[in-house]
N, C-alpha and C positions, 0 to 999 in steps of 0.2 A: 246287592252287597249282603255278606253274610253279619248278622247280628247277634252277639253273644247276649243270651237273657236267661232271665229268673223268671219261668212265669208263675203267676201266683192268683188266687181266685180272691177277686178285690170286692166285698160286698160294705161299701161305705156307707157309712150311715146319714138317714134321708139330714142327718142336723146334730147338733151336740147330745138333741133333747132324747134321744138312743143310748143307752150305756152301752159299751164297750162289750158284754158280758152281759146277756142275759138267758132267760130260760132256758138255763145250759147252752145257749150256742153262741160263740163270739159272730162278731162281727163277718169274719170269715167266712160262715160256715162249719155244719160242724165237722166233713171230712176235706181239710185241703189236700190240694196235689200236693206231689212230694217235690223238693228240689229238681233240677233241670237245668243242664249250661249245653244249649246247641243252636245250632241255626234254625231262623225261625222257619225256612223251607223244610225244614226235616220236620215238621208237626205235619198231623194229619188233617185235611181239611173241614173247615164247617162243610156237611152235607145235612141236606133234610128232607125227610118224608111229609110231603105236600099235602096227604091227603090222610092224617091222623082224622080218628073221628074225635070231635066235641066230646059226644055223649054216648056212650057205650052202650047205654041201660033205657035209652029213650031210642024206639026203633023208628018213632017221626019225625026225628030229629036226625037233618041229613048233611049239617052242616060240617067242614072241616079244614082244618088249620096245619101249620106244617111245624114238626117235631127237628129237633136240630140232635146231630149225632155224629160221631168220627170213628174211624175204622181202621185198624192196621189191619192187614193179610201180611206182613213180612214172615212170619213164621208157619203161616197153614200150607200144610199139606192134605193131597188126595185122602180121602175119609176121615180129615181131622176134625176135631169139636167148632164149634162156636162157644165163646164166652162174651157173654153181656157183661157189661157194670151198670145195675141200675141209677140214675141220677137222684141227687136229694133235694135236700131244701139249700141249693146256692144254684149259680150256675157251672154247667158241667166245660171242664177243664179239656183240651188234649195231650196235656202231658198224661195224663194216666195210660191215654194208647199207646206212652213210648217209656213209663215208670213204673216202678210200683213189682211187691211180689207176683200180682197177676200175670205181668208181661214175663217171668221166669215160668210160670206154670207154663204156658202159651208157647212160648218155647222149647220145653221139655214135650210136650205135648202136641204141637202141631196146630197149633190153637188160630182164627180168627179171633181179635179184640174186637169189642162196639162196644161202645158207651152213648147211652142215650140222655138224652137230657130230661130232667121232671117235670111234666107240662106244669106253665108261668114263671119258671124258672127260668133265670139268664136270659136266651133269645127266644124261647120257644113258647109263643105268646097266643093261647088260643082263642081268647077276648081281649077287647078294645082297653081294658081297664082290668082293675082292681075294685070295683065298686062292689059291696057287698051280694049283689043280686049276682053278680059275674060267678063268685068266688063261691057260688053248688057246685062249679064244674071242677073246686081243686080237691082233689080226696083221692086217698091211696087207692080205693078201689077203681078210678078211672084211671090211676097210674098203671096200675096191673093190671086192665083193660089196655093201656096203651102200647106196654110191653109185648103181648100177647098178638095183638093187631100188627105193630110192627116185624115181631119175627113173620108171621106171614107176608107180608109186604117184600124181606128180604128174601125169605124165602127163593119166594115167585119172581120175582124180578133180578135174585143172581144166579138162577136157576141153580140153585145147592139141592144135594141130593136130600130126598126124603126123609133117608135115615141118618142125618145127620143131627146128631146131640147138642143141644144147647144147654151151658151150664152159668147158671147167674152169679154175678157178684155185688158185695154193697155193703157200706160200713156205716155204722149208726143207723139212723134212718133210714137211707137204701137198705143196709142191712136188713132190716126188719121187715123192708120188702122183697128181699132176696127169699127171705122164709119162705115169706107168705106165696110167693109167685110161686114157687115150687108146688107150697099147698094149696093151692087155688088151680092151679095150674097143672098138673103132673104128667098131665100125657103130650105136652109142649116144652116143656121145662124137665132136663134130664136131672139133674143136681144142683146145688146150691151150696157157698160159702157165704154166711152170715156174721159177719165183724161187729162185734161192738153193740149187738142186734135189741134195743130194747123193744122186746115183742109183748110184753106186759103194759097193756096202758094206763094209768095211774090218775086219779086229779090229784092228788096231795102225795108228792113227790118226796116224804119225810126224808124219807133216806138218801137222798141226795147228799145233804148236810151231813149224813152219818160218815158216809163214805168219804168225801172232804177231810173230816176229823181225823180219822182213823190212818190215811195215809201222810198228813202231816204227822202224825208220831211217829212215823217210821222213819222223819228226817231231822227231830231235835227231842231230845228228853222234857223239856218244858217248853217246846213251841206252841201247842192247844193250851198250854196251862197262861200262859202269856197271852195269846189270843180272846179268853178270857176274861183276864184280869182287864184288858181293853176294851173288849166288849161289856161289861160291867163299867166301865169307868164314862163311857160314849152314852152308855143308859142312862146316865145320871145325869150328864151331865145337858141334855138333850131336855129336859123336863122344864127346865130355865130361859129366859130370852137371852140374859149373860149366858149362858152355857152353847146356847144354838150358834149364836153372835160367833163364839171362840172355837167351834167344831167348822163353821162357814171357811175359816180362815187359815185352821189345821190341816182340813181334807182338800181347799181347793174348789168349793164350790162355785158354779159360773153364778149363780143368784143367793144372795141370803137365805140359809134352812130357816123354812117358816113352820110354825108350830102345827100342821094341816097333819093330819093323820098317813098320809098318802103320800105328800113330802117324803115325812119319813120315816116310812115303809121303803121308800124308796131311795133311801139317804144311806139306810141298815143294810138294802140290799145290795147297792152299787160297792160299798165296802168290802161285802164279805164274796163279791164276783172278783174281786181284787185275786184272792186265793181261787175261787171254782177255776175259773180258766187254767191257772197255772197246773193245778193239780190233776185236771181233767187232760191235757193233750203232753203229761209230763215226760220231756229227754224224747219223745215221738220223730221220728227223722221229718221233720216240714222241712227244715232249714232254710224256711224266708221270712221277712220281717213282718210280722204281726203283734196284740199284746206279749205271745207270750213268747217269742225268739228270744233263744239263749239263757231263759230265766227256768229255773226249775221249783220246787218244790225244797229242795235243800235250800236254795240262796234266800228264798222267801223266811225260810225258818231260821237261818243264821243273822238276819236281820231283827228278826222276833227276838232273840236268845241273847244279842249283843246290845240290846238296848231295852229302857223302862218298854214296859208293855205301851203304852199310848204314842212313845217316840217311835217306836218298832212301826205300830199301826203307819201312820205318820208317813215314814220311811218304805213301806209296802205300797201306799198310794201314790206316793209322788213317784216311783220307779214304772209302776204301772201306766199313770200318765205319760210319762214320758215316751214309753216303749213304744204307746199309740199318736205320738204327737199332740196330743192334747193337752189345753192348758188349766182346764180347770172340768170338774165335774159338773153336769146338770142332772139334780135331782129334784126338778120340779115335775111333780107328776102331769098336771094339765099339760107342760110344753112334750110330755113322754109320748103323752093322748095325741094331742093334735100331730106329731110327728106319721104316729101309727095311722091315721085318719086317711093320711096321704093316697092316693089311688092311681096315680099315675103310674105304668110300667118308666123305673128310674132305680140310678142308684140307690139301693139301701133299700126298693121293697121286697126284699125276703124277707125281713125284718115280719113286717106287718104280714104277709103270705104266711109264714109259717106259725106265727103267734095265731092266725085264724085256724090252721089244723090245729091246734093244742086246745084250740075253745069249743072242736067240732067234734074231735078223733081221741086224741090221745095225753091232754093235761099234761102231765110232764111239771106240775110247778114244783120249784125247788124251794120250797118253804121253810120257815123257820119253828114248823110246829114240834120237833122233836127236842128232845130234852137232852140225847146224847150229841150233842154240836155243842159249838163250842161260839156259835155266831148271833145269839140272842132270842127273840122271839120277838122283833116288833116288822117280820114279812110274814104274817100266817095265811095261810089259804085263801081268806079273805079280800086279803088284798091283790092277791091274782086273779081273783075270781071278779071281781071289779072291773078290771080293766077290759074282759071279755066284757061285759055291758058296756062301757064306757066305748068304745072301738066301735063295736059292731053293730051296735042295738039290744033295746031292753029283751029282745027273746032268747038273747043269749044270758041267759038265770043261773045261778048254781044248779038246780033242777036239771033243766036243760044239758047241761055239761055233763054231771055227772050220769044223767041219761046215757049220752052218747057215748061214753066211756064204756058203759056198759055193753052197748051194740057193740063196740069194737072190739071187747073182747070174746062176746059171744058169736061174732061172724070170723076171726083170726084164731082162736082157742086158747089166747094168751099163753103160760107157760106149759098146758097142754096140749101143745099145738100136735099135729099127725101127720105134718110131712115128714117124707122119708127121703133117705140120702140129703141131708142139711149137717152143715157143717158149723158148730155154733163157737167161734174163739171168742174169749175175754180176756181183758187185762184187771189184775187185783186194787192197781190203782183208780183205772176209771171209775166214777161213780155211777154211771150208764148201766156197769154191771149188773147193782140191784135191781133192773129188771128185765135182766135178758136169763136165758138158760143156761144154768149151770152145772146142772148133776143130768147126766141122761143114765136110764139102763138097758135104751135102745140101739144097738150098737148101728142101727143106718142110721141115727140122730143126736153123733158124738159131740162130746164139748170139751172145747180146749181153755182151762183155766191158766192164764199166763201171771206166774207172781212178778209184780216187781214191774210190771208194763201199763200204761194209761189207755187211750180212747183210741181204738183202731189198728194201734202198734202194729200189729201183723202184715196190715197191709203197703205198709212202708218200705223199700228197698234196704236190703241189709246196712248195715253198717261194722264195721269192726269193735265197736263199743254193744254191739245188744248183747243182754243179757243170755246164759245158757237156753232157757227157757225160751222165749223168744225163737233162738235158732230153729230149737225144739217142735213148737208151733208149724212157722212154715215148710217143714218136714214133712210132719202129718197130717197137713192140707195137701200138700202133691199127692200124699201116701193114699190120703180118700179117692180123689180125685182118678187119680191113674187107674184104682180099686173099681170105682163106680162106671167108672169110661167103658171099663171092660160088660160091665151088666148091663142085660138089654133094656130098652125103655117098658 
C-alpha cells in the first residue's frame, strides 16, 4: 500500500537535559532534507559498503565496518558525471536522492546521485559504542578517507568508466568537507559545491552573535534594542534568589535556576538559542516541523516590538517551546553533562558525536564574548570550554583545544584553502557565513554571496517565494558545473 509521508531527519534528544539549540545546530541537524509527499517505494534503498576501513591512517589496522548510502541513476547517462553528497553530523536522509537543487543539476546533466552517510552517523556504525576511546576513529579526515575508498569500491564494483568525473556536494559541515575532498583529493575528486562551508575553524565563535544581531535589524527597527533592554533586565534580575525564583517561572524552567555559575551560563544561553535557530535556517524551504517550522526572524521580532522587552522575551520562549513540544526548559548544566555522557549508539547521540569534533577539530562556540550582540555575556568561552573537560576528560584542556584548532587549520588552509574548481555559496543571513569564503579573486574558487538568504538556502528546491538572488545562485552553480564538467581532470 502506497503511503503519503513527510520524511524528516528526527535526531531527538537523548532527554530534556539537551536544549533544543545548541552550538549552532538544532536538534535536527544542521542540514535537513527538504520537504517530500510520495510513496515510500519511490525512495531509494538503504545500501551499504561492507567493507569501509576503520582506519585509514593505521596500515595494521585491518578491521572493517559497513558505510550506509543511496543512489538514484534515474537521470545518468552514457559518460555522465557522478555526484556525491557528502554526509554530516545527523543521519543521512534519502529524500535528498529524490530533492533538493542537486537532483536539477543531475538532471540537466546526466548525473548519478550518492549520498553517503558520515561514519557514526544514523546507521553507519563503525564501533560498538560511543565511549571516548572509540571516538579517535570520528574525524573529518577519516571521513574523507572514507569518501575516497568508497568512490573506488563503486568504482570497481559498477564497473563505471575510468574517466568518469566525480563532483561533491555538502552544506554546513558536509560543505566544509565538500572543499576539503576536493583539496585533499583532486585527482579523484573533479569539482566541488560547498554550501554554507564553514572552512575556518574557530574556538571562540564571537561572531556568531554578531551575525544573529545584525540580521534581526533587518526585521524590526527596535528588535536588538528591545532584546537588550531584556537582556539587561534577566542580568539583574538573576543576581537575587527572588529574582532566579521569578525568571524559573517566566522562562519555563523544568528545575529551579540555581545560583551555580554554569546553571546559568546555560539559562543565558538556551534563551538567546531561542533566536540562533530562528535566524540561522530563516524562510529555508525544510517545510517540516521542527523548532523553527513556519516561525521566522520577522514574527520573532514583531513579538519583540509589540510588547515590554521582558513580555516580548517571555513570549519568544514559550512559542519556541511549544513548536518543539516541550514543556518547560532544562538548564541544569550537570543533567546537560550526564546526558552528553551517554555512549550508546541511540537517539539523540549526534548530540554528544558532534560536540566531541568541536572539542577535537573545529570549536565553533557561539559565545557571548563580543560586545556587538545584543544577548549579554554570562556564555563566554569558558564556559564551553568546560563542558569539553567535563564530557570527555581532563585532556580535553583549553590548551588542548585550541591546539587542535590549530592543526585543523594548518592541514585544511582554512580561508586559504587551494582547491580548485569549488564553488563557495552563502547566505547574508546565516551566521555560519563568518567563517566560510567570501571574496575569492580566483575565478576556479568562486563565491556566491546570497543577500537576504540563511543556512544552506541554495540547496533547497526552488519555491515561488525565493528571493531574486537566490534564483540567481542556483544559475551559477549549474553555470560552474556545466563549465568545469567540460575541463579535463
Amino acid at each position: 500500500m502506497k503511503l503519503s509521508i513527510c520524511l524528516i531527519l528526527c535526531l531527538c534528544a537523548l532527554s530534556q537535559a539537551i536544549p533544543h539549540f545548541m552550538h549552532g545546530r538544532p536538534a535536527s541537524g544542521l542540514v535537513p532534507p527538504p520537504p517530500l509527499e510520495l510513496p515510500v517505494e519511490a525512495l531509494p534503498k538503504d545500501q551499504y559498503f561492507k567493507n569501509q576501513r576503520l582506519d585509514h591512517f593505521d596500515h595494521t589496522n585491518t578491521a572493517v565496518w559497513s558505510q550506509r548510502y543511496f543512489v538514484n541513476d534515474t537521470f545518468h547517462k552514457k559518460g555522465g558525471p557522478i555526484f556525491l553528497m557528502l554526509g554530516g553530523e545527523g543521519p543521512a536522509s534519502p529524500v535528498w536522492n529524490v530533492a533538493g537543487a542537486w537532483q536539477m543539476y543531475a538532471k540537466k546533466l546526466n548525473a548519478i546521485t550518492i549520498q553517503i552517510e558520515h561514519r557514526f552517523y544514523g546507521k553507519s556504525h563503525p564501533v560498538s559504542d560511543t565511549s571516548t576511546p572509540n571516538l579517535k576513529y570520528l574525524s573529518s579526515e577519516q571521513a574523507l578517507a572514507d569518501a575516497a575508498y568508497f568512490r573506488h569500491y563503486f568504482m570497481t564494483t559498477k564497473n563505471m568508466s575510468a574517466d568518469t568525473k566525480w563532483v561533491v556536494f555538502g552544506g554546513s559541515y558536509s560543505g566544509a568537507l565538500s572543499a576539503w575532498l576536493r583539496t585533499k583529493y583532486p585527482h579523484l575528486f573533479h569539482a566541488s559545491v560547498a554550501s554554507s562551508a564553514p572552512i575556518l575553524a574557530r574556538v571562540d565563535f564571537e561572531q556568531y552573535l554578531q551575525v544573529v544581531t545584525k540580521s534581526l535589524q533587518t526585521a524590526g527597527k527596535t528588535c536588538t534594542q528591545k532584546i537588550q533592554n531584556a537582556t539587561n533586565m534577566i542580568q539583574g534580575m538573576i543576581k537575587t534568589s527572588a529574582g532566579r525564583k521569578k525568571l524559573s517561572q517566566m522562562f519555563k524552567t523544568c528545575k529551579p535556576l540555581s545560583k551555580d555559575p554554569n546553571d546559568i551560563s546555560t539559562f543565558m544561553q538556551t534563551l538567546a538559542g531561542n533566536f540562533e535557530g530562528i535566524v540561522q535556517y530563516n524562510k529555508d524551504n525544510i517545510g517540516f516541523e521542527r523548532h523553527s517550522a513556519g516561525i521566522t526572524l520577522t514574527n520573532l521580532c514583531k513579538l519583540m516590538e509589540k510588547n515590554k522587552p521582558l513580555d516580548g522575551y517571555m513570549k519568544v520562549n514559550s512559542l519556541i517551546l511549544k513548536k518543539n513540544g516541550q514543556k518547560c526548559n532544562d538548564v541544569v548544566y550537570k543533567d546537560s553533562i550526564k546526558s552528553m555522557k551517554q555512549t550508546k549508539f541511540q537517539k539523540g547521540i549526534a548530540g554528544r558525536l558532534w560536540f566531541y569534533q568541536t572539542c577535537t577539530e573545529f570549536g565553533y562556540y557561539q559565545t557571548s564574548d563580543s560586545k556587538k550582540q545584543t544577548f549579554g555575556n554570562m556564555f563566554p568561552i569558558k564556559y564551553w570550554l568546560q563542558q569539553c573537560a567535563d564530557v570527555f576528560g581532563k585532556k580535553f584542556s583549553p590548551s588542548y583545544i585550541n591546539g587542535e584548532i590549530v592543526r585543523t587549520n594548518n592541514y585544511y588552509g582554512a580561508l586559504a584553502i587551494k582547491g580548485t574548481r569549488i564553488v563557495f555559496p552563502n547566505g547574508s543571513i546565516d551566521p555560519w557565513h563568518a567563517l566560510g569564503l567570501l571574496k575569492s579573486t580566483d575565478e576556479s574558487r568562486p563565491t556566491i554571496f546570497i543577500h537576504g538568504t540563511a543556512h544552506c538556502a541554495n540547496m533547497y528546491p526552488p519555491t515561488s517565494k525565493d528571493p531574486a538572488g537566490l534564483k540567481q545562485a542556483r544559475t551559477k552553480i549549474l553555470g560552474y558545473l556545466t563549465k568545469w564538467l567540460k575541463q579535463k581532470s
